[in-house]
DSSP file (Angstrom, degrees, kcal/mol; ACC not computed):
  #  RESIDUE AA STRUCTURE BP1 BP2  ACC     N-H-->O    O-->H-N    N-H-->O    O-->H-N    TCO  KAPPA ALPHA  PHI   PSI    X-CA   Y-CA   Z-CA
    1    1 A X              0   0    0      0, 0.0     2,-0.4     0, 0.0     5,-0.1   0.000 360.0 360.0 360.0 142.7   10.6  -35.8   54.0
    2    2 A X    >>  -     0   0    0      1,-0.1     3,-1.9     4,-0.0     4,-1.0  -0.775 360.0-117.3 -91.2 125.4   11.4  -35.3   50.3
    3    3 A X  H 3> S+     0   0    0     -2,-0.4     4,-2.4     1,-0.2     3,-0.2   0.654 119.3  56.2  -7.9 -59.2   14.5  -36.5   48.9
    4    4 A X  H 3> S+     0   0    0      1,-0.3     4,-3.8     2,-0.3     5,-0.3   0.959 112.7  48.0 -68.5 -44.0   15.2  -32.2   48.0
    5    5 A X  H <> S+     0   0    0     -3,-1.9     4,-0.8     1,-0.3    -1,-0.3   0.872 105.6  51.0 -64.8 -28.6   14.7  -31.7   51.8
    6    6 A X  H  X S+     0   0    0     -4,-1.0     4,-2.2    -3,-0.2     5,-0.3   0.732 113.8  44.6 -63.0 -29.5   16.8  -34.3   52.8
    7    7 A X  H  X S+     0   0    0     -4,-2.4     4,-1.1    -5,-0.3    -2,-0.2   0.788 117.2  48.0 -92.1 -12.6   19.8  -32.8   50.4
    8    8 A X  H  X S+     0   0    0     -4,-3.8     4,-1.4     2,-0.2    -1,-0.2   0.911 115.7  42.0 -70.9 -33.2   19.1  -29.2   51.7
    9    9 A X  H  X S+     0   0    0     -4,-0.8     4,-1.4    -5,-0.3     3,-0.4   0.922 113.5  48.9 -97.0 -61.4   19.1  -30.4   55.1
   10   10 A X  H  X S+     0   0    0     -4,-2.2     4,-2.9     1,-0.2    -2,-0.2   0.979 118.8  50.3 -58.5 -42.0   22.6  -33.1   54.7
   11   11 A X  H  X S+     0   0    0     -4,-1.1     4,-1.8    -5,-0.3    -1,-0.2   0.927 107.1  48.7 -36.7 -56.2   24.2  -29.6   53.0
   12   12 A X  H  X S+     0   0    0     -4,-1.4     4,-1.9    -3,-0.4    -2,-0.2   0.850 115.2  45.2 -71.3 -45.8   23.3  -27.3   55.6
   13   13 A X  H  X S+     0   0    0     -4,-1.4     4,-1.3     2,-0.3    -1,-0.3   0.645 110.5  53.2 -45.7 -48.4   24.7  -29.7   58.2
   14   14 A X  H  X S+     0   0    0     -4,-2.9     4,-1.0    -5,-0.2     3,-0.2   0.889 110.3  49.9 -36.3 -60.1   27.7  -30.2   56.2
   15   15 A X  H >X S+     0   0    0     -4,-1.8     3,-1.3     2,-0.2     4,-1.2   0.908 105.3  51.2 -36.7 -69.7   28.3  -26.6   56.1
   16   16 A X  H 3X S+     0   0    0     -4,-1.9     4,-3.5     1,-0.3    -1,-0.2   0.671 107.4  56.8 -33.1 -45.1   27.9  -26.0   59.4
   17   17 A X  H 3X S+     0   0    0     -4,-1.3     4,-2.8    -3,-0.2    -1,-0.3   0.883 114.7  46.0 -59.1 -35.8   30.7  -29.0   60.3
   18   18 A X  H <X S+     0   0    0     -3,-1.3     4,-1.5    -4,-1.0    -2,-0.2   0.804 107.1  44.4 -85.4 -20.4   32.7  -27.1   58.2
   19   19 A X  H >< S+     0   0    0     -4,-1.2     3,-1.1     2,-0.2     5,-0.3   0.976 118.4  58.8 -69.7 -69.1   32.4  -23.4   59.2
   20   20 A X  H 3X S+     0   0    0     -4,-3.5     4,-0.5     1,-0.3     3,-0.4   0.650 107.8  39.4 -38.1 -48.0   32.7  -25.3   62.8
   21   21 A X  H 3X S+     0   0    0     -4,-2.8     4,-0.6     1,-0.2    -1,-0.3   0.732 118.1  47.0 -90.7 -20.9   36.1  -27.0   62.2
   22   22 A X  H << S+     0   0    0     -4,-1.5    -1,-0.2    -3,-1.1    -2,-0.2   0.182 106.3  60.9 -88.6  32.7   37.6  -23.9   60.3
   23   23 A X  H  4 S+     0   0    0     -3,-0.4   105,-0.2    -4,-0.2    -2,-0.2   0.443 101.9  55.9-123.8 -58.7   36.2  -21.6   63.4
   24   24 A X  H  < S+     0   0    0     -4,-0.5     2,-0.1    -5,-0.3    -2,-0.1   0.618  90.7  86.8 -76.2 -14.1   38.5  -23.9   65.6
   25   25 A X     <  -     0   0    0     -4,-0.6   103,-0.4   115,-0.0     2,-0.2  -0.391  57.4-172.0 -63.7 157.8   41.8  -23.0   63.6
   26   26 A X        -     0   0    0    101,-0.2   115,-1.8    -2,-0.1   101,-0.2  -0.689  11.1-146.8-152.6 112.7   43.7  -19.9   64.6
   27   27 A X  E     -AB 126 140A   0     99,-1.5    99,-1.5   113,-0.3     2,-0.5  -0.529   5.4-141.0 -53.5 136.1   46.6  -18.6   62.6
   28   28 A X  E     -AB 125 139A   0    111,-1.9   110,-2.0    97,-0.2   111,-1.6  -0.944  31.5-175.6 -97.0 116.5   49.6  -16.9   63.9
   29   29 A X  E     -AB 124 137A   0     95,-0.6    95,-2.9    -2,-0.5     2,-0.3  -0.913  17.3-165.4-131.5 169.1   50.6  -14.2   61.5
   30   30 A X  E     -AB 123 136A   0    106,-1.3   106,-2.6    -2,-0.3    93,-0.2  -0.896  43.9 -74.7-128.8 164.1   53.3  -11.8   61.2
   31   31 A X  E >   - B   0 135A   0     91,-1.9     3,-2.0    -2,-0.3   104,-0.2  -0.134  50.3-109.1 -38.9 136.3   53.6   -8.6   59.0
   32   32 A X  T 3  S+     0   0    0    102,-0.8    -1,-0.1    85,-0.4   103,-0.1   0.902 117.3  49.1 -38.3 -45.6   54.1   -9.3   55.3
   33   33 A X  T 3  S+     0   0    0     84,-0.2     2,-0.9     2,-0.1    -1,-0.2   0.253  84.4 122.3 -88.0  25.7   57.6   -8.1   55.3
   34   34 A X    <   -     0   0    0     -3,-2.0     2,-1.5     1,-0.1    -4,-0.1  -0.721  65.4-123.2 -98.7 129.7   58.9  -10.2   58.6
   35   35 A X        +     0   0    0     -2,-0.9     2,-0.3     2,-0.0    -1,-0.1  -0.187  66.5 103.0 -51.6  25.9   61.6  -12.4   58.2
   36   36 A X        -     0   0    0     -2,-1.5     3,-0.1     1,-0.1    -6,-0.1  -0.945  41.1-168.5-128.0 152.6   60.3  -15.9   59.4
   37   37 A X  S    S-     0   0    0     -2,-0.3     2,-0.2     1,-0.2    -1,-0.1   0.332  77.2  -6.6-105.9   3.6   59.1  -19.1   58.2
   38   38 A X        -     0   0    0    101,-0.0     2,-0.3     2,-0.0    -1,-0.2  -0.921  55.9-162.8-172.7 146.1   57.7  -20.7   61.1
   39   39 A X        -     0   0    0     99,-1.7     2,-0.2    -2,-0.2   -11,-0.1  -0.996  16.0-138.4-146.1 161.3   57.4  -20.2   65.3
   40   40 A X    >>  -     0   0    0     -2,-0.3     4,-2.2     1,-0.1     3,-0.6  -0.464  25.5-102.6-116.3-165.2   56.6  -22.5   67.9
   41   41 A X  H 3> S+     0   0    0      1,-0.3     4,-0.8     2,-0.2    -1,-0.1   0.854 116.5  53.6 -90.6 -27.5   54.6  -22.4   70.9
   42   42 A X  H 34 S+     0   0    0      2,-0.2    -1,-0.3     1,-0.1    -3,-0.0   0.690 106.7  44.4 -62.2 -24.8   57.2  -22.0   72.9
   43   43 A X  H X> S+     0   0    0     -3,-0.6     3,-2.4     2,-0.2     4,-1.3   0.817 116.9  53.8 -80.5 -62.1   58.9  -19.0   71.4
   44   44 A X  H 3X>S+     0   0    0     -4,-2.2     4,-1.6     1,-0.2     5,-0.6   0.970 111.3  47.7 -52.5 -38.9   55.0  -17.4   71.2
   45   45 A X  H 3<5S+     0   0    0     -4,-0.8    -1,-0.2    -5,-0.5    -2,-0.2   0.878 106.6  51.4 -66.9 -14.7   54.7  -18.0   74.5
   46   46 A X  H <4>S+     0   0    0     -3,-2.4     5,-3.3     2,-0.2    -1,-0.2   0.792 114.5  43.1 -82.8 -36.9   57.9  -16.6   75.4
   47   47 A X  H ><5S+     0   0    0     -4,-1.3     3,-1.3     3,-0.2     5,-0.4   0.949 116.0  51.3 -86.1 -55.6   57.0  -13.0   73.4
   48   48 A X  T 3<5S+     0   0    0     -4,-1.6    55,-0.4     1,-0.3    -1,-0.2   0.644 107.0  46.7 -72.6  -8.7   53.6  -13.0   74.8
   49   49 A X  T 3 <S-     0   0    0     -5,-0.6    -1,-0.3     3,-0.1    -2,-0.2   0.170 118.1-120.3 -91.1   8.6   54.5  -13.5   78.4
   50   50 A X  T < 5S+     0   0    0     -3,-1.3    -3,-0.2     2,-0.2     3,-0.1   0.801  76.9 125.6  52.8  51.6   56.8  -10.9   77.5
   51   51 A X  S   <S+     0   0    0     -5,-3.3    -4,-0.2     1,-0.3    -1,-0.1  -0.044  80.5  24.2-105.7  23.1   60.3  -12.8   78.3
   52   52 A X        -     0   0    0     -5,-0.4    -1,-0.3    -6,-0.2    -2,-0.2  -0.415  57.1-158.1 171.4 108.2   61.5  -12.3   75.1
   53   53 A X  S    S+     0   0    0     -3,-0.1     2,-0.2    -2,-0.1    -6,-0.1  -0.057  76.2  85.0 -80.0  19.7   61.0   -9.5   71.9
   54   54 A X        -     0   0    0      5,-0.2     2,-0.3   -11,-0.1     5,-0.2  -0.734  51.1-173.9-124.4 169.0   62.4  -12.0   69.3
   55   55 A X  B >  S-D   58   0B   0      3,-0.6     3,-3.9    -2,-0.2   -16,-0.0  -0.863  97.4 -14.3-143.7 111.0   60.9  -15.1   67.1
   56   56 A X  T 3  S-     0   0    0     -2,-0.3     3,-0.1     1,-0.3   -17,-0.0   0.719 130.6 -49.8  65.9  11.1   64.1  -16.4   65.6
   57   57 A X  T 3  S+     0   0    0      1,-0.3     2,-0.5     0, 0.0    -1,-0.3   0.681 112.8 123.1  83.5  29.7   66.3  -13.5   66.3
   58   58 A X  B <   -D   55   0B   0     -3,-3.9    -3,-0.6   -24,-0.0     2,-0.5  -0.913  67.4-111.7-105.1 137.9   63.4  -10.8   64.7
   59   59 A X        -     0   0    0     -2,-0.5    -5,-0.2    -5,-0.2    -6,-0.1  -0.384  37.5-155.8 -56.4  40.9   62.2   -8.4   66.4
   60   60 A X        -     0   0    0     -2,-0.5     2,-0.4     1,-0.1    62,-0.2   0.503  23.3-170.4  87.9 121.7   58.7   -8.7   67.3
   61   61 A X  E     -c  122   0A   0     60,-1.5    62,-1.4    58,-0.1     2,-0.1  -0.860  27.3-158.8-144.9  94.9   55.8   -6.5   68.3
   62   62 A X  E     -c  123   0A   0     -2,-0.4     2,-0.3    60,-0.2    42,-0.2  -0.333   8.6-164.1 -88.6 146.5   52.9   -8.7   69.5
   63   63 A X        -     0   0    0     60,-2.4     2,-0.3    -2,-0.1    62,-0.2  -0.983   7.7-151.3-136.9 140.3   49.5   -7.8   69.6
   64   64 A X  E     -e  105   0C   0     40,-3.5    42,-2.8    39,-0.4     3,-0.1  -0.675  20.9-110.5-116.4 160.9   46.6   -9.8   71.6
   65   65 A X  E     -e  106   0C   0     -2,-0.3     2,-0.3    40,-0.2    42,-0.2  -0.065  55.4 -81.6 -52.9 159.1   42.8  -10.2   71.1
   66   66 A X    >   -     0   0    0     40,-0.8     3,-4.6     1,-0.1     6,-0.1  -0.520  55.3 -87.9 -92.5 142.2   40.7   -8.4   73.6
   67   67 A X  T 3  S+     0   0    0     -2,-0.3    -1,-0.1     1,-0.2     3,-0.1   0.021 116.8  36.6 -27.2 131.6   40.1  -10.2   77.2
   68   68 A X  T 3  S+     0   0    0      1,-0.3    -1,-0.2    -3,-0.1    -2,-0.1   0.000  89.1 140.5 114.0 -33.0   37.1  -12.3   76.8
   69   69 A X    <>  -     0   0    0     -3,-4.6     4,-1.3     1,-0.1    -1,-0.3   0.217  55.5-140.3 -13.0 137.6   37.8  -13.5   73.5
   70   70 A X  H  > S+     0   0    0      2,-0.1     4,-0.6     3,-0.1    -1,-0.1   0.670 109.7  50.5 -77.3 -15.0   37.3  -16.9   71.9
   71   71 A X  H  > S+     0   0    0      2,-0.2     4,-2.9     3,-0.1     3,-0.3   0.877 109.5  49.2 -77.1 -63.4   40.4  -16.4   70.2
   72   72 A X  H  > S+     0   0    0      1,-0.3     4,-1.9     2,-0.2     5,-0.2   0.916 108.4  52.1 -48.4 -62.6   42.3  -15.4   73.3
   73   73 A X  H  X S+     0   0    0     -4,-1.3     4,-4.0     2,-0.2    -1,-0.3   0.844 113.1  43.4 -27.9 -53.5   41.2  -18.2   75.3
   74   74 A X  H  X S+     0   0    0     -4,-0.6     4,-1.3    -3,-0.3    -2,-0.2   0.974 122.2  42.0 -67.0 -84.9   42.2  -21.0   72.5
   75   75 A X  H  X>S+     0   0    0     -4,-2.9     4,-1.8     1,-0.3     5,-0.7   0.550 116.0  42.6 -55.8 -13.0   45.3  -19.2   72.0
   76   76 A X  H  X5S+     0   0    0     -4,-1.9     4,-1.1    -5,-0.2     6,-0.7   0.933 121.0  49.6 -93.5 -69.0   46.3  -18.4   75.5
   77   77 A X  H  <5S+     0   0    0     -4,-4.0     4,-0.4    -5,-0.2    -3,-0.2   0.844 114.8  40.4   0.9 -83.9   45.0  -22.2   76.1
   78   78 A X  H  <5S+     0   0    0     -4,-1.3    -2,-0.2     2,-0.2     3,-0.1   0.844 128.8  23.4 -68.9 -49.7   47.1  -23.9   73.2
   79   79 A X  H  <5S+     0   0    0     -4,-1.8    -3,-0.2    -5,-0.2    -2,-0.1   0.711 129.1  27.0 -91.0 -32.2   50.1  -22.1   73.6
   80   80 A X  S  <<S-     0   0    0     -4,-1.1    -2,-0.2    -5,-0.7    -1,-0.2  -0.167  85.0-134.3 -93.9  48.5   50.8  -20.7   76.6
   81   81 A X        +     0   0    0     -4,-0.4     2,-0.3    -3,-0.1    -4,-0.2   0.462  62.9 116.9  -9.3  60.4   48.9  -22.9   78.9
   82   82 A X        -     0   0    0     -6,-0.7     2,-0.2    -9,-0.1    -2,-0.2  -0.995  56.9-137.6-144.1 128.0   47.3  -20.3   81.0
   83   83 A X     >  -     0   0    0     -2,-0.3     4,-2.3    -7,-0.1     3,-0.5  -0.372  41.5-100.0 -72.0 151.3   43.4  -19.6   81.4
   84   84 A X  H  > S+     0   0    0      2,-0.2     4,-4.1     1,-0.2     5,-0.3   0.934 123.1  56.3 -31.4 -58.9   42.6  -16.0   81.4
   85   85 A X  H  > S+     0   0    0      1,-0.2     4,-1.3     2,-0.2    -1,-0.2   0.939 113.1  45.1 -66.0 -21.7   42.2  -15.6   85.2
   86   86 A X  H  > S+     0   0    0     -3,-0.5     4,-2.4     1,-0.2    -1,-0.2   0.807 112.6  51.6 -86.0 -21.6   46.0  -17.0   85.5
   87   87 A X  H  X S+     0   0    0     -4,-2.3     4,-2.4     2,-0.2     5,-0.3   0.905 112.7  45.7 -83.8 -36.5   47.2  -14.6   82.3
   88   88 A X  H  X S+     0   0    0     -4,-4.1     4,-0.5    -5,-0.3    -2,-0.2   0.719 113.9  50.2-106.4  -5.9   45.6  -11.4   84.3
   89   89 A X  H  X S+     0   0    0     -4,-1.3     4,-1.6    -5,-0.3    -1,-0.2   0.792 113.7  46.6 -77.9 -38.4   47.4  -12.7   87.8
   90   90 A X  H  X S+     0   0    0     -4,-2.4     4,-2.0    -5,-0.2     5,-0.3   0.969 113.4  43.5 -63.1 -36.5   50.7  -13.1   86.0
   91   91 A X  H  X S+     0   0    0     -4,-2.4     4,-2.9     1,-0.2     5,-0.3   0.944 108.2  60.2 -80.2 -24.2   50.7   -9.9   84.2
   92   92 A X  H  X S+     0   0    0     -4,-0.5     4,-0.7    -5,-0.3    -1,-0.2   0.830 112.4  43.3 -69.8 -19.6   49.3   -7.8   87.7
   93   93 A X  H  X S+     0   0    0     -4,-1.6     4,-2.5     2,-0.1     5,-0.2   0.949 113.9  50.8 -70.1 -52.5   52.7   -9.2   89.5
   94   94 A X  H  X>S+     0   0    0     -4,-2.0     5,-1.2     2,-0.2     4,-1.0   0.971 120.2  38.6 -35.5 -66.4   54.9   -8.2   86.2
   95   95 A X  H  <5S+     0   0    0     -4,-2.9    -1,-0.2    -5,-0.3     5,-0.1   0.906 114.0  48.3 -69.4 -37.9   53.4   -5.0   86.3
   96   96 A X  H  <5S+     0   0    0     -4,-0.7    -1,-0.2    -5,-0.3    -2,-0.2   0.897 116.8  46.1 -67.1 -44.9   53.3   -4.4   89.8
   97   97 A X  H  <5S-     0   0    0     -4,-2.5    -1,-0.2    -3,-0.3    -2,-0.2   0.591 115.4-119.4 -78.5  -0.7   57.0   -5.5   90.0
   98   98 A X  T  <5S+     0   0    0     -4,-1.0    -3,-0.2    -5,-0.2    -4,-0.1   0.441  73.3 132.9  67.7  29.0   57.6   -3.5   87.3
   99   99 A X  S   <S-     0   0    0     -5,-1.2     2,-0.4    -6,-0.2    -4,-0.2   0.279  71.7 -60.0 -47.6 -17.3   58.7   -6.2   85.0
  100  100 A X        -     0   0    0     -6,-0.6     2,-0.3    -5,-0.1    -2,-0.2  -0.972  52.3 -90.1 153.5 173.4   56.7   -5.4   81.8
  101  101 A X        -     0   0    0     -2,-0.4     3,-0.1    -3,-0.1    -9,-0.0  -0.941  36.6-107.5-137.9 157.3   53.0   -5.1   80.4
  102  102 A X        -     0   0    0     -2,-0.3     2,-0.1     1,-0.1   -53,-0.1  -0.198  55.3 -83.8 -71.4 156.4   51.1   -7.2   79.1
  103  103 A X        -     0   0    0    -55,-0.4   -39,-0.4   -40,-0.1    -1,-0.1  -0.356  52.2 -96.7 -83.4 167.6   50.8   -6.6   75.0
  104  104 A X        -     0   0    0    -42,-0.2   -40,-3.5    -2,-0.1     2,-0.4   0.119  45.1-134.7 -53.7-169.8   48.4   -4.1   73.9
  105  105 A X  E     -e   64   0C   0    -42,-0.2     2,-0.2    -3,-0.1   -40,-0.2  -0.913  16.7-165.0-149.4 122.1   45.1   -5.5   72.8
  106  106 A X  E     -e   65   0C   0    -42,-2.8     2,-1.2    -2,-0.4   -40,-0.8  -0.501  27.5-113.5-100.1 161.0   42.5   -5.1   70.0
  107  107 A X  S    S-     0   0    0     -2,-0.2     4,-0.2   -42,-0.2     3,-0.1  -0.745  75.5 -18.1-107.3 115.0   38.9   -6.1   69.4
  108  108 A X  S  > S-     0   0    0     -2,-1.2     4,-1.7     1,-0.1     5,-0.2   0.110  75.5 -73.3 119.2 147.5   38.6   -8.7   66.7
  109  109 A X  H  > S+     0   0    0      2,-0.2     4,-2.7     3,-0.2    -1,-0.1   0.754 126.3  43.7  -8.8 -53.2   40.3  -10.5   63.7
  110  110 A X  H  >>S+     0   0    0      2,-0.2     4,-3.6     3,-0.2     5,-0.6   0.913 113.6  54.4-101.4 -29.6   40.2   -8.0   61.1
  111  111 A X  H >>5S+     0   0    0     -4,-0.2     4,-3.9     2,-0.2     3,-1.4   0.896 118.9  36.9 -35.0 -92.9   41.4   -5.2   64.0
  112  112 A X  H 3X5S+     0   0    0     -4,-1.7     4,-0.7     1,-0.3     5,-0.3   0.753 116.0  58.2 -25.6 -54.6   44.3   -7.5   64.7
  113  113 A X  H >X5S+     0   0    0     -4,-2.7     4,-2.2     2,-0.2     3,-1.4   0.925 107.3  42.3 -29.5 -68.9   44.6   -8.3   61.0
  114  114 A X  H <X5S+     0   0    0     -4,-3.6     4,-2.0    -3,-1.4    -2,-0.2   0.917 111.1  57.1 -68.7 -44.6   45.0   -5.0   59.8
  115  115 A X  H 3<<S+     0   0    0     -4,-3.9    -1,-0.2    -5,-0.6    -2,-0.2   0.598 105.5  44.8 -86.0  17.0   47.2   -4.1   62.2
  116  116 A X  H X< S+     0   0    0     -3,-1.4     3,-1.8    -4,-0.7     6,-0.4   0.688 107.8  64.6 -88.4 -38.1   49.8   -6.7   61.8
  117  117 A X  H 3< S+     0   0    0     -4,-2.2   -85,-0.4    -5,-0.3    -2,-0.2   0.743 117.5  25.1 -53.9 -41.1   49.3   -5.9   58.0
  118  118 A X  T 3< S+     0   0    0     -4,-2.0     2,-0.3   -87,-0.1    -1,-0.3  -0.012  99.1  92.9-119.4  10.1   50.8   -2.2   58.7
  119  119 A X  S X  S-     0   0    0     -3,-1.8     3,-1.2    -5,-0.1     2,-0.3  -0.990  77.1-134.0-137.6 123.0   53.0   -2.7   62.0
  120  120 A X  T 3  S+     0   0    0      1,-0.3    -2,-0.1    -2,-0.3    -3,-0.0  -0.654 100.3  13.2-100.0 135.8   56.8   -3.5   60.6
  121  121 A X  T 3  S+     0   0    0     -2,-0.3   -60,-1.5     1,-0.2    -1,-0.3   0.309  98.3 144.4  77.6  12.4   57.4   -6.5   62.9
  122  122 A X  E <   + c   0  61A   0     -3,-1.2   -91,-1.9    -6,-0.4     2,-0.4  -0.356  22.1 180.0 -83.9 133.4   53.8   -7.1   64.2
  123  123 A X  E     +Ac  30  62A   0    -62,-1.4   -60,-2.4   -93,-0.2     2,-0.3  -0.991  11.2 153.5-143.0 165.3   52.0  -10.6   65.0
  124  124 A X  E     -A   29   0A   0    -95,-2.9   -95,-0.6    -2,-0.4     2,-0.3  -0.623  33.5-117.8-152.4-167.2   48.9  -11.3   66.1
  125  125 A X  E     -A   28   0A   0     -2,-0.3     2,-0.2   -62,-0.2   -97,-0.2  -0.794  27.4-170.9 177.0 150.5   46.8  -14.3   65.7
  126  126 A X  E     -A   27   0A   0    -99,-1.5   -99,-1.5    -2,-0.3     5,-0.2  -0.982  34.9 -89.1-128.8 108.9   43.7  -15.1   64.2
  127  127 A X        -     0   0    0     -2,-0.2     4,-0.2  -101,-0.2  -101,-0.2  -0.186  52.3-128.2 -42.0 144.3   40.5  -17.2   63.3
  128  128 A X  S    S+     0   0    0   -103,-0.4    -1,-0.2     1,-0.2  -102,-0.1   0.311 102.7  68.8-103.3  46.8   41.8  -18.7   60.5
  129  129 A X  S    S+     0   0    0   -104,-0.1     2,-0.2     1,-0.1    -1,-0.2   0.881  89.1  64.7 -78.3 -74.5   39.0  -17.7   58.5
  130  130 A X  S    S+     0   0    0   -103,-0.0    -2,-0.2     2,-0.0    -3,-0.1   0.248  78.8 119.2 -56.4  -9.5   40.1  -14.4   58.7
  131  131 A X        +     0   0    0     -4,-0.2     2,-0.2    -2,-0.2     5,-0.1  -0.110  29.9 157.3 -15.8 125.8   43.7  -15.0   56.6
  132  132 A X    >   -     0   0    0      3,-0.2     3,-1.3   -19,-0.1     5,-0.1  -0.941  59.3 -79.6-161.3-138.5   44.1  -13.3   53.8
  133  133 A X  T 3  S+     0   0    0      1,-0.3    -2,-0.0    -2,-0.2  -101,-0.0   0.859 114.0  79.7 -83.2 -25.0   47.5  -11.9   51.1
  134  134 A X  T 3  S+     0   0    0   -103,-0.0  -102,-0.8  -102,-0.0     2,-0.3   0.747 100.4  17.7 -31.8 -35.9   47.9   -8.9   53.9
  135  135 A X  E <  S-B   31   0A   0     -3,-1.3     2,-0.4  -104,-0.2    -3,-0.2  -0.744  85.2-112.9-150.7 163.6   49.9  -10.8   56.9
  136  136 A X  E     -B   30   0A   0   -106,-2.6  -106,-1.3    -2,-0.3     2,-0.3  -0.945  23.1-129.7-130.8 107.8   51.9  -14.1   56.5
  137  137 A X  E     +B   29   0A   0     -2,-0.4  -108,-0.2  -108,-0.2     3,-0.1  -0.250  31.4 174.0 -54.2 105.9   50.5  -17.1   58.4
  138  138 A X  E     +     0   0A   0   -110,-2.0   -99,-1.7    -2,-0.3     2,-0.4   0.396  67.8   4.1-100.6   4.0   53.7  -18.7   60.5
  139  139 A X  E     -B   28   0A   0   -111,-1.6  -111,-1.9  -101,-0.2     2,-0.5  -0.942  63.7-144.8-174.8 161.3   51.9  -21.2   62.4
  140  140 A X  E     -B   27   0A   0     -2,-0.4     2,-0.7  -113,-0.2  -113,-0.3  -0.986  14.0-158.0-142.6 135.9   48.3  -22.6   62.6
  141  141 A X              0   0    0   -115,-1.8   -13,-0.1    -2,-0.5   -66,-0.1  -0.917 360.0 360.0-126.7  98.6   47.0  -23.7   65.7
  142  142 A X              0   0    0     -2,-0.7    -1,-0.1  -117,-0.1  -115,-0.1   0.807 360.0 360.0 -96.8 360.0   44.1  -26.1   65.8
């Protein structure tokens, strides 16, 4: 193999590590104009299991990734420590007891994105590839 193939080849492979490990980030963002500088997993976990409409004593209007996600998993994972099949048994008792719904749900990043970007009190979360000056990152989740 020729020295040029070998540096094309160590690049591509570099790249790849690195798209890989910023693939495995997920940002928590809130609408630009929300009032926080930080949230923790417990407080997300609290608004998205829908025991609580606040982050820091704001008001809060979460929005989730769509079942099936990679996003959803991780975040559902990392911060509330519940698999999918355990998130869709808790919310069919909530609902059923008439306790709540689950929040709505969008398909993708730039979905979610945009609509944190335009929703006065909106958070989502996000590859954090998909960041950018629209929404205001409060937490990163690797």
């Amino acid at each position: 193999m020729t020295f040029m193939k070998k540096l094309a080849l160590g690049t591509a492979l570099a790249a790849a590590l690195v798209s890989n490990a910023a693939l495995a980030e997920l940002a928590i963002i809130g609408h630009p104009g929300i009032n926080l500088r930080g949230v923790s997993n417990d407080e997300l976990s609290k608004v998205y299991l829908g025991n609580s409409s606040s982050l820091g004593g704001v008001s809060v209007k979460p929005v989730d990734q769509d079942p099936g996600s990679r996003a959803r998993a991780q975040f559902y994972d990392k911060v509330v420590g519940q698999s999918e099949a355990q998130l869709k048994r808790y919310w069919s008792q909530r609902m059923f007891s008439g306790k709540g719904k689950p929040p709505p749900s969008l398909a993708g990043d730039e979905a979610v994105r945009n609509w944190v970007a335009t929703t006065p009190g909106g958070i989502g979360y996000v590859d954090g590839s998909a960041v950018d000056g629209s929404v205001k990152v409060l937490s990163i989740i690797p």
